[in-house]
Structure formats: C-alpha cells, structure tokens
LUMVEX-771000 format. One record per residue (C-alpha): residue number from 1; x, y, z. Coordinates in pm, whole numbers. Example, Ala and Ser with C-alpha at 12.3 -4.5 7.8 and 13.67 -1.06 7.14 Angstrom:
+-----+--------+--------+--------+
! num !      u !      v !      w !
+-----+--------+--------+--------+
!   1 !   1230 !   -450 !    780 !
!   2 !   1367 !   -106 !    714 !
+-----+--------+--------+--------+
# end
This chain:
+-----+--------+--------+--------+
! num !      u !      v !      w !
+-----+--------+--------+--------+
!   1 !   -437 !    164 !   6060 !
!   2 !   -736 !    -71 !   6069 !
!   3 !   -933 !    158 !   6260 !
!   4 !   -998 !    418 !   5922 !
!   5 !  -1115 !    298 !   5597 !
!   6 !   -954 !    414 !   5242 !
!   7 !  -1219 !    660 !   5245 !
!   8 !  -1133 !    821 !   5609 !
!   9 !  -1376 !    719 !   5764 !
!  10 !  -1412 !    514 !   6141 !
!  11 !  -1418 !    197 !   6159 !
!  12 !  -1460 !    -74 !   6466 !
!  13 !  -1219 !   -372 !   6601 !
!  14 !  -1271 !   -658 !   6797 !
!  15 !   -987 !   -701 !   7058 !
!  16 !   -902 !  -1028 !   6908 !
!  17 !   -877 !   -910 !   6595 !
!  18 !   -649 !   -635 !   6672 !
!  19 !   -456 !   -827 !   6900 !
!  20 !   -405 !  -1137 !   6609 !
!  21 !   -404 !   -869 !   6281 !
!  22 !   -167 !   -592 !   6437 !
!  23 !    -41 !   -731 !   6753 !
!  24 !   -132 !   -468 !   7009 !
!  25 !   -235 !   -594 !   7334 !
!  26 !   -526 !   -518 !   7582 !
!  27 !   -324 !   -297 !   7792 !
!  28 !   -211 !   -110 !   7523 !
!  29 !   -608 !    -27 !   7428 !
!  30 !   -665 !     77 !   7739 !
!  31 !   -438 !    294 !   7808 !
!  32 !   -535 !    536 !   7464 !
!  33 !   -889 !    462 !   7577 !
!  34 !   -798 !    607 !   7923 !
!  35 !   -591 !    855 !   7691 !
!  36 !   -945 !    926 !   7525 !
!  37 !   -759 !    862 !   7165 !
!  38 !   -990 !    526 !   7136 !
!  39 !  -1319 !    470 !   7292 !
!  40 !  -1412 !     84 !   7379 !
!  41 !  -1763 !    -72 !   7349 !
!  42 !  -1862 !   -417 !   7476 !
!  43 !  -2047 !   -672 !   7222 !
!  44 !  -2185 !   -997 !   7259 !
!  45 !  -1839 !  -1193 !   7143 !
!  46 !  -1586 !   -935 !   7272 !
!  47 !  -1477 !   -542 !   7341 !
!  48 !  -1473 !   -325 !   6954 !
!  49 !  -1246 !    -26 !   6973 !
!  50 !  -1304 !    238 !   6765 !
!  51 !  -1141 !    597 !   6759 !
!  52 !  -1302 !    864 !   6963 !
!  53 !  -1420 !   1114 !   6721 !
!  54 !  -1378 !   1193 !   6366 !
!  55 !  -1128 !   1452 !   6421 !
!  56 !   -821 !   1228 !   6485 !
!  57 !   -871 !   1105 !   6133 !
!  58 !   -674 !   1377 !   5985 !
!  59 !   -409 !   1362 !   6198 !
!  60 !   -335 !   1009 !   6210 !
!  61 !   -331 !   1039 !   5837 !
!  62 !    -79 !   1280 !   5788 !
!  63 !    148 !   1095 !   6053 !
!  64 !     90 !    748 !   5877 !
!  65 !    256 !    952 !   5571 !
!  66 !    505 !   1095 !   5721 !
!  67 !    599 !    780 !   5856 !
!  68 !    607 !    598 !   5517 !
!  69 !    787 !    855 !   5365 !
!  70 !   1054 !    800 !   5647 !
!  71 !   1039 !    484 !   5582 !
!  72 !   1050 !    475 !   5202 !
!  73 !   1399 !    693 !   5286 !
!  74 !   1515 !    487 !   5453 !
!  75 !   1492 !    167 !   5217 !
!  76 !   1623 !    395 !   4965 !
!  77 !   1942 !    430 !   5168 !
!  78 !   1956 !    118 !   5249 !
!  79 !   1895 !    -60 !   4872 !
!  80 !   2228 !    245 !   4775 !
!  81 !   2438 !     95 !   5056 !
!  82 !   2353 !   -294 !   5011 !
!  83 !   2426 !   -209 !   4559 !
!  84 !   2729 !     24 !   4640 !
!  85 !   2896 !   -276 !   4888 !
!  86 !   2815 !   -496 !   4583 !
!  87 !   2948 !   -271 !   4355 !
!  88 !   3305 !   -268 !   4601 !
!  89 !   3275 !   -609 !   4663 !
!  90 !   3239 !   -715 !   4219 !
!  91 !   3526 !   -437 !   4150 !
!  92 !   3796 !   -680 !   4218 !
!  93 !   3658 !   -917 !   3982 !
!  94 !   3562 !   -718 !   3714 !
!  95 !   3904 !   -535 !   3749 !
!  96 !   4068 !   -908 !   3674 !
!  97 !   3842 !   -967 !   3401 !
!  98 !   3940 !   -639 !   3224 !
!  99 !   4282 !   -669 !   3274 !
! 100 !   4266 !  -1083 !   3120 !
! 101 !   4042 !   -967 !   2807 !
! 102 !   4295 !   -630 !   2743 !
! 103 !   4596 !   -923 !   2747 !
! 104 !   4441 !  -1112 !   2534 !
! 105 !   4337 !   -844 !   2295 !
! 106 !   4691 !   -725 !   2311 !
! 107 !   4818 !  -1062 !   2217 !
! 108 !   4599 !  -1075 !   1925 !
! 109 !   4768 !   -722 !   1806 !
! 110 !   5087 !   -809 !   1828 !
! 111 !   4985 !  -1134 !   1652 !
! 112 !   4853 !   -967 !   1357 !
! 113 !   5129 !   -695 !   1349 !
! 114 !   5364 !   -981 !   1348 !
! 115 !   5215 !  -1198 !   1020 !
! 116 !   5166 !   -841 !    899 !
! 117 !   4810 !   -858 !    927 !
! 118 !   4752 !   -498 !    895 !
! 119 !   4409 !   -468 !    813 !
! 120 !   4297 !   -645 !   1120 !
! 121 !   4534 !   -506 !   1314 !
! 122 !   4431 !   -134 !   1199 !
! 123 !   4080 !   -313 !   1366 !
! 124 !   4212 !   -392 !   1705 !
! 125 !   4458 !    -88 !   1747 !
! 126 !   4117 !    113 !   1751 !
! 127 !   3964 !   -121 !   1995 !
! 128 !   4242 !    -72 !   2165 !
! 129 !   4332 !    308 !   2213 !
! 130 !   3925 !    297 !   2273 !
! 131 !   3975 !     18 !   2591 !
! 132 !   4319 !     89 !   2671 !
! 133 !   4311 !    492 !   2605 !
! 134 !   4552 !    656 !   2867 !
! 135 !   4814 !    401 !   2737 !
! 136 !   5127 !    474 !   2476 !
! 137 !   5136 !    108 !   2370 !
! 138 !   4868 !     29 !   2084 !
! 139 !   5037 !    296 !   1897 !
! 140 !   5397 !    237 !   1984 !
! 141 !   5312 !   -148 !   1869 !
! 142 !   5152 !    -43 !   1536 !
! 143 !   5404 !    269 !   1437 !
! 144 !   5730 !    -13 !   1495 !
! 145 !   5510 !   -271 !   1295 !
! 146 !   5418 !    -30 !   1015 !
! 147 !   5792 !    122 !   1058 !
! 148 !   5948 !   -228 !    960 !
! 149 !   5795 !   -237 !    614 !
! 150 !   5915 !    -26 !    307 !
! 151 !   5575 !    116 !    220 !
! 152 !   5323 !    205 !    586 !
! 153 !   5621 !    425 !    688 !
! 154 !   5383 !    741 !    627 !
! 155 !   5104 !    544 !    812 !
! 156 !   5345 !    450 !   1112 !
! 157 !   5404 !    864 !   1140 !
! 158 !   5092 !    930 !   1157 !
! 159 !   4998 !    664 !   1433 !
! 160 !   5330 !    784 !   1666 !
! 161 !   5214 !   1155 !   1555 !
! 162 !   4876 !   1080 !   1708 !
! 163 !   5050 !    945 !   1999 !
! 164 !   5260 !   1263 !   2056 !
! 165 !   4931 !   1514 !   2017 !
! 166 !   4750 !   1297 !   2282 !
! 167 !   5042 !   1367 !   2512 !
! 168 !   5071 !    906 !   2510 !
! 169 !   5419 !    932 !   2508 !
! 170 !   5690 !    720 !   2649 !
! 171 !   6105 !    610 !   2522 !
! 172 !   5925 !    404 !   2278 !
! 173 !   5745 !    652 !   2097 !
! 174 !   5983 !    898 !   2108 !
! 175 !   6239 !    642 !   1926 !
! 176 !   5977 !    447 !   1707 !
! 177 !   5906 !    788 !   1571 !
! 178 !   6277 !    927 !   1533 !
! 179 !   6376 !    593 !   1326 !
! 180 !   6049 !    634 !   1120 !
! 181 !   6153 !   1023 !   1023 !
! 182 !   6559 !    913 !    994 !
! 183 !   6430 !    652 !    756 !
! 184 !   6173 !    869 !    597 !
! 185 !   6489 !   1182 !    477 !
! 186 !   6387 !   1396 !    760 !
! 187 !   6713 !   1394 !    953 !
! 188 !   6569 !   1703 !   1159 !
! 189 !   6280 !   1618 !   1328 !
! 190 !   6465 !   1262 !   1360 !
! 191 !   6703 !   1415 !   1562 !
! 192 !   6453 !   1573 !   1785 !
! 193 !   6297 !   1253 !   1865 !
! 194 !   6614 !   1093 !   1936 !
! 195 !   6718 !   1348 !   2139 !
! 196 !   6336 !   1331 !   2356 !
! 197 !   6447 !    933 !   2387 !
! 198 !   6739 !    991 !   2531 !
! 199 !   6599 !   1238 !   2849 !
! 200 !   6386 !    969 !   2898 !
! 201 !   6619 !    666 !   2898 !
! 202 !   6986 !    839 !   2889 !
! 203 !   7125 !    494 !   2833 !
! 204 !   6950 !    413 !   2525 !
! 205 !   7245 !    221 !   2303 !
! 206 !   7065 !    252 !   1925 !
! 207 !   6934 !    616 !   2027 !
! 208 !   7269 !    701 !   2014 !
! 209 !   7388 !    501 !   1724 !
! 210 !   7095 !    599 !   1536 !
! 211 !   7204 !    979 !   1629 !
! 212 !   7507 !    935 !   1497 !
! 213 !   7426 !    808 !   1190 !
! 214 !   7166 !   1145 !   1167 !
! 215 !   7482 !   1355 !   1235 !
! 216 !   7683 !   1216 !    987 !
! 217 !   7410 !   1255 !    723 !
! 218 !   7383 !   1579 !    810 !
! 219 !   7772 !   1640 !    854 !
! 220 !   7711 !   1812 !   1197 !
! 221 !   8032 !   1663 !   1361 !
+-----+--------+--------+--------+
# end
C-alpha cells in the first residue's frame, strides 16, 4: 500500500519503515524481491524497496479494491448480525413494556367507562383498537358501557357492529350485542346474537334467560 502514491505512481521504503508502518519483515521482502514483484536498493541508512516496474500498479490496485469491497461486506454482515442479536436480545423487554403500558391503558378505559366518562373513553377505545387491534375487547368494554345507559344504546351497536365486520368477535360480543338489539325492539337480530353466544359458550345462563324473554316477546313458544 505504501509503495504507490494516490496518484499511482512508485514510491520507495526504507526497511525500517516498512517493517515499523506495516509490519512486514525482511524475509518477507526478499522473497517478492527474489519473486521480482519488488526490487531492493541499498542507501546510506538502510535497504528502500520499491516495486519493480510500473506495470504492477494496476494490478495491485484493482486487488486492493477488491479486497475492500470484501471487506466492506463483510462489516456489513457483521454490523446486521451484531443489530439483529440486539434486536432478539431487546424483544423480551420491549414485549414487557408493551404488554405493562396496554394494562394500564386498559385500566384507564374501564375507568372512564365506569364514572361514565364517555368522551374520554371514546379517546382511548381508539387508542386502543389502534394498539390492541386483533383484539375483541376495547369494543366489547365500550358497547356493555354504552349498553348500560338509556340513551348510547345506538352508539353501543355501532361499536359491537364494528366489532362483528372486523371479524373481533368472541361470547362477549356476540351477547353485548344481542342484549343491546333485545333492548333496542329488535327481537330478531337479538335472537341471532344470542343464539351465536351460545355455540360459543353453550352454558351461558343469561343467554338463555335473555332468549327466553325474546321468545316470549315474540310468542314463538
């Protein structure tokens, strides 16, 4: 490397020099001057090496970049490995965080729902199905909160509805959104949801009662 200058062209190397700057010893000189790849030429203070004629310039070159673009691969690799063992290595952690800040965020919910907060809670039940969106529960927990009042019974539908058309459904749904249609005059599509609740939880006590009540509205004994 010492032995060309940035502009290609030959330079000369004392023996100590290469021997201190690149660590390559006297033997090893000798042999690529027997080689005829250098050519050696003795000076007051010491040997100078040099190479042997212009035409191994181009050659070296394009093997020194060849070589750092090996090289530069292989850093690459190595700098994905070391950030994807880091990555493995964090998952755990960031897993637990996720799973402690959805908790909490749940807790808040049901909070609000509870003190019929709605407003806020309309707030959070978007955070949620954003955060938590392959899950049934932000809009099981809002449709039975709106369900319990006498005027977001319309709202509640629509929340459960939106649960139903995402294919988030689970025994809760299914009932939360029977009860809100029984309660709303629409004994039929009441019944269909009660029905749904039962093949997923056959033993479903108010499912049944709740049913019943449908039937007899209905007077389909």
């Amino acid at each position: 490397k010492g032995l060309i200058s940035s502009t290609n062209k030959r330079l000369s190397l004392g023996l100590i020099q290469i021997k201190d700057q690149y660590q390559v010893s006297e033997e090893d000189l000798n042999e690529l001057v027997k080689r005829r790849l250098l050519r050696t030429e003795p000076r007051l203070d010491s040997f100078y090496y040099e190479l042997s004629h212009d035409t191994l310039v181009k050659p070296i070159r394009e093997s020194q970049k060849k070589q750092s673009n090996k090289r530069n691969k292989l850093i690459s690799i190595v700098v994905l490995v070391v950030l994807f063992l880091i990555a493995i290595a964090a998952f755990p952690a960031y897993q637990k965080y996720q799973t402690t800040e959805l908790k909490k965020l749940y807790t808040e919910f049901e909070t609000q729902i509870d003190n019929w907060d709605f407003e806020n809670a309309l707030e959070t039940y978007e955070e949620l199905i954003e955060k938590d969106n392959k899950s049934p529960k932000p809009y099981a927990l809002l449709g039975k909160g709106l369900s319990n009042t006498s005027f977001f019974k319309d709202e509640a539908l629509k929340i459960l509805e939106k649960a139903v058309q995402h294919n988030l459904v689970n025994t809760e749904i299914y009932y939360e959104l029977a009860s809100a249609y029984k309660d709303t005059g629409k004994p039929e599509k009441a019944e269909k949801y009660f029905l749904k609740a039962l093949e997923t939880k056959p033993d479903l006590a108010p499912a049944y009662r709740d049913l019943g009540e449908v039937y007899a509205k209905k007077k389909d004994y």
